[in-house]
N, C-alpha and C positions, 0 to 999 in steps of 0.2 A: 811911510805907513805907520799909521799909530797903533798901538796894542794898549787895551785898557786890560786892568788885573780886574779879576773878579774874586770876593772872599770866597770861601768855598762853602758849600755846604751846611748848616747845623745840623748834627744827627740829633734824632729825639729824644736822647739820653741826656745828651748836653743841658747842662743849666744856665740860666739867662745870670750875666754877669748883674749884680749888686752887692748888700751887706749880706757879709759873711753869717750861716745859720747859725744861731747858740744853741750851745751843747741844755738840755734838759736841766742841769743841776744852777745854770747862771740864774733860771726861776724862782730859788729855793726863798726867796723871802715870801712871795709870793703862796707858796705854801706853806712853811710856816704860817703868813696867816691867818691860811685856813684851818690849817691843820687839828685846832680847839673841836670845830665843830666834828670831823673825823673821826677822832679820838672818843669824846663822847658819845658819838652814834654807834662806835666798835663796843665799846663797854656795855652802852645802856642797849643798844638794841640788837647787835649783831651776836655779841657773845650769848644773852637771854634766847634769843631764838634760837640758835644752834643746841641753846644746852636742854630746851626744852623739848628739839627734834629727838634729841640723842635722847633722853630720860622718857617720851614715849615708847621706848621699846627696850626699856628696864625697867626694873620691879626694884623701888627704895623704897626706904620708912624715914629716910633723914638723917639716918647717924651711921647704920650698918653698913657693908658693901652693898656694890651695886649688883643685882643679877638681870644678864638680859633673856628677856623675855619673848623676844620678835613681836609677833602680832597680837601675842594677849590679850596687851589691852585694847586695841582696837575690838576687838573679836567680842570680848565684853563689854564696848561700850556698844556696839548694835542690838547685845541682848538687855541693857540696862534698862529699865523700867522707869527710874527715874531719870535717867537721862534726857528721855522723849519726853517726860513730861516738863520738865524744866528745857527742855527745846520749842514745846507747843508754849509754855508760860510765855518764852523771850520772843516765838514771834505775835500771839496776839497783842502782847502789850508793845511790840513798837508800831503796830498797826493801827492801835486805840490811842500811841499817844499822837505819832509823829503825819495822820493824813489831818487831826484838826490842827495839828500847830501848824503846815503850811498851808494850811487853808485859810487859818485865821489871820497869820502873817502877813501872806498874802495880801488879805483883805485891807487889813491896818493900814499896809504898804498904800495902798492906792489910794486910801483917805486921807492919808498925812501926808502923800505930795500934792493932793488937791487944794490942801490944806494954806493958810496964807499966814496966818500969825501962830506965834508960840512953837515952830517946827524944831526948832533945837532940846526946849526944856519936855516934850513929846518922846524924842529920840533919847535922851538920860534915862526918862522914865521907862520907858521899854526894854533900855538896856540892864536896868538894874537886878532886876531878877536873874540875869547869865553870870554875873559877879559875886551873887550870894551863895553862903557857904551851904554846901551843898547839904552838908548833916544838919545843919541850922536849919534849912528850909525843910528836909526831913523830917524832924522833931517838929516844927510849925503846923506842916499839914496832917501829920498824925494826932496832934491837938485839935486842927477843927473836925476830921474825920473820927474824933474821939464818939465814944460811941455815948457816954452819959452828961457829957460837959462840951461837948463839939460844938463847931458855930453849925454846921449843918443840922443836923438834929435840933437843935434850938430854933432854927428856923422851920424845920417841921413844925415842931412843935406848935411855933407861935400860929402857922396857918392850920393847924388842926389834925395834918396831918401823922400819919405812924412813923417813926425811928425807924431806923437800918441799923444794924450791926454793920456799920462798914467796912469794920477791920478784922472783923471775925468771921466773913464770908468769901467763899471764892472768888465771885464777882465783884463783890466792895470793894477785894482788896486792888483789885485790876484797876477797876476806875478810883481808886485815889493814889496808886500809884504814877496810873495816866496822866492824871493833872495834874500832879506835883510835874509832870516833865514836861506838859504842854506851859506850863505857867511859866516855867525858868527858859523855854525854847524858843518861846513866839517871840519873842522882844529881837532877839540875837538873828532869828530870819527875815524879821521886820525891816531891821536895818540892811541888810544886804539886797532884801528885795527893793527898799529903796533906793540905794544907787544902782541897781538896774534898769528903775524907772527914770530917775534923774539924768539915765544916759539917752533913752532914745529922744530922737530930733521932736522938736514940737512940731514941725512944719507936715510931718503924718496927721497928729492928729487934728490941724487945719483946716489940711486937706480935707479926713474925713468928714469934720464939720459941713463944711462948703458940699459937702457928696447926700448932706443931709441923714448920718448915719450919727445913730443916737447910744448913750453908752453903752450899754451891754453888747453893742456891734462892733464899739470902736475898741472893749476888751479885750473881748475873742478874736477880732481882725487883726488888732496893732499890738498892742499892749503884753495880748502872754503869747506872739508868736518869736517879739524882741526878747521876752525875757525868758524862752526855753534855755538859753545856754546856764544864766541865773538857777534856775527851777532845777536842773541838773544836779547841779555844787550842789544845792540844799539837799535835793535828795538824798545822794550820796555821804553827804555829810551826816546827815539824820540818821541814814540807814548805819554806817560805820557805828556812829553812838549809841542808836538804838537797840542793835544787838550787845551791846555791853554793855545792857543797864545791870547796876551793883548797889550802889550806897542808897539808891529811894527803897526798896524791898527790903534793904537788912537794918536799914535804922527802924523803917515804919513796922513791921510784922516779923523783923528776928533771920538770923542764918536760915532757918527751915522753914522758912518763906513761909507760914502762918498756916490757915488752916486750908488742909488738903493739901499743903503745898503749893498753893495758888500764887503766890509771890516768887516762889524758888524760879530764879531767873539760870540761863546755863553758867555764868560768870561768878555768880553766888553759888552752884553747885560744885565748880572750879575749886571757890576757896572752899568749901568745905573740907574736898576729897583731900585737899593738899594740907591745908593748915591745921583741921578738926581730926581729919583719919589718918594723918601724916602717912598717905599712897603718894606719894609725887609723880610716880610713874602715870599711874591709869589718869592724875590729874594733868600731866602734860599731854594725854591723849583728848582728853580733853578740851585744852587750850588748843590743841593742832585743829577740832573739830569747829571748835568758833573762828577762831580763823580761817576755815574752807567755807563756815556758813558766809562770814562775811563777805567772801570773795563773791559768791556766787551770788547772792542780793545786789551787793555793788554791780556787778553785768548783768544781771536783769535789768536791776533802771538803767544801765548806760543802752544797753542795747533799746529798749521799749523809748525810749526818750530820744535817744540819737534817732533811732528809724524814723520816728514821727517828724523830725526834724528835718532830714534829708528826702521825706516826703512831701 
């Protein structure tokens, strides 16, 4: 009679024999590193927000101790006057700058990959306005928006028509802040909505050919249903920047965003409260308030763009 052995059992606790696990610390080169970029995030970004959580709900002037306040400032800034108004300033002007810059980007986009010659020196040229300095181009367009020497006004002029005080009016100052950002912004979404185009297949829009569907079909059908993920980034991206807009209102019309306060953006109110009234407190309230606008703009387009998407 033969008897075979049989091994026993594995219980599920058991571990499959191979190489022995390393301990956490045999990694450490590996962190090292990284460890640069860590370091710098903890300083530049982690430490700044904590300190400006913590300094919304104390009362400084910058030098004195600190006294807390609890909800003070919050509580003040819902009754603040100019608060809301430099909150109405920041959203219509990213509403006036940023639906023509991706609209026009947009636009570019699909004629410069139609496009057959010259596509590189096209894309430089686009890009160049995202690289220029931003107080330079400031000072630029507050020269042609000049109200006695401006190239706009001169151009009135030459067709017969009346001047604007562009920078001395509520609205002026909107629309020449507008386009100082649509001018630096179209180029920069240009290019990314380009290689959104350059990625979907041609054999779509072939197809649609042969289907006898003529462009404005083959757009709307092929084109901006591939590039909703694209459309996305940009919004988001737009909207992040657009809510802190700073350097185009206080080079072109001044800290007290000109007249009426038609420029005073809530990021230029920010550095006032902090730097001009030296309140750091009610201005960290402040920066807490822009960073919850921003959050909530960023999920509305995520959500209204993702749904239509998943529709």
């Amino acid at each position: 009679m033969t008897l075979t052995a049989t091994a026993p059992p594995r219980s599920a606790g058991t571990a499959k024999p191979g190489r022995p696990r390393k301990s956490i610390w045999s990694y450490w080169r590996f962190y090292l590193a990284l460890s640069p970029f860590y370091i710098l995030f903890a300083v530049f970004g982690l430490y700044p927000l904590a300190s400006t959580i913590l300094l919304a709900f104390q009362k400084w002037d910058g030098l004195g101790p600190r006294q807390f306040v609890g909800l003070q400032n919050f509580s003040f800034l819902l009754e603040d006057s100019t608060f809301w108004l430099s909150l109405w300033n920041t959203v219509v002007l990213f509403v006036m700058s940023t639906v023509p810059t991706l609209a026009i980007a947009l636009t570019l986009a699909v004629m410069l990959n139609s496009a057959i010659r010259f596509k590189g020196i096209y894309r430089v040229a686009y890009f160049i306005p995202n690289i220029t300095s931003l107080v330079a181009a400031a000072i630029f367009f507050a020269a042609i928006f000049s109200t006695n020497f401006g190239l706009i006004n001169s151009g009135l002029r030459a067709l017969g028509l009346p001047t604007e005080d562009w920078l001395g009016q509520p609205w002026g100052i909107k629309i020449a802040v507008s386009a100082m950002i649509v001018w630096q912004w179209t180029g920069y979404n240009t290019i990314i909505y380009l290689a959104g185009l350059q990625a979907i297949p041609t054999e779509q829009y072939e197809a649609a050919k042969v289907d006898g569907a003529g462009p404005l079909r083959t757009f709307f059908s092929i084109t901006l249903p591939q590039l909703r993920p694209v459309v996305l980034f940009t919004v988001i991206m737009s909207t992040i920047g657009g809510l802190q807009t700073f350097t185009e209102p206080q080079v072109m019309v001044g800290e007290t965003g000109g007249a009426d306060q038609s420029g005073l953006t809530t990021v230029l109110y920010f550095y006032n409260t902090a730097f001009r009234a030296n309140d750091y407190g009610y201005a960290g309230a402040i920066a807490i308030s822009i960073f919850l606008l921003v959050l909530l703009f960023t999920a509305i387009n995520w959500r209204l763009l993702r749904g239509r998407s998943s529709e």
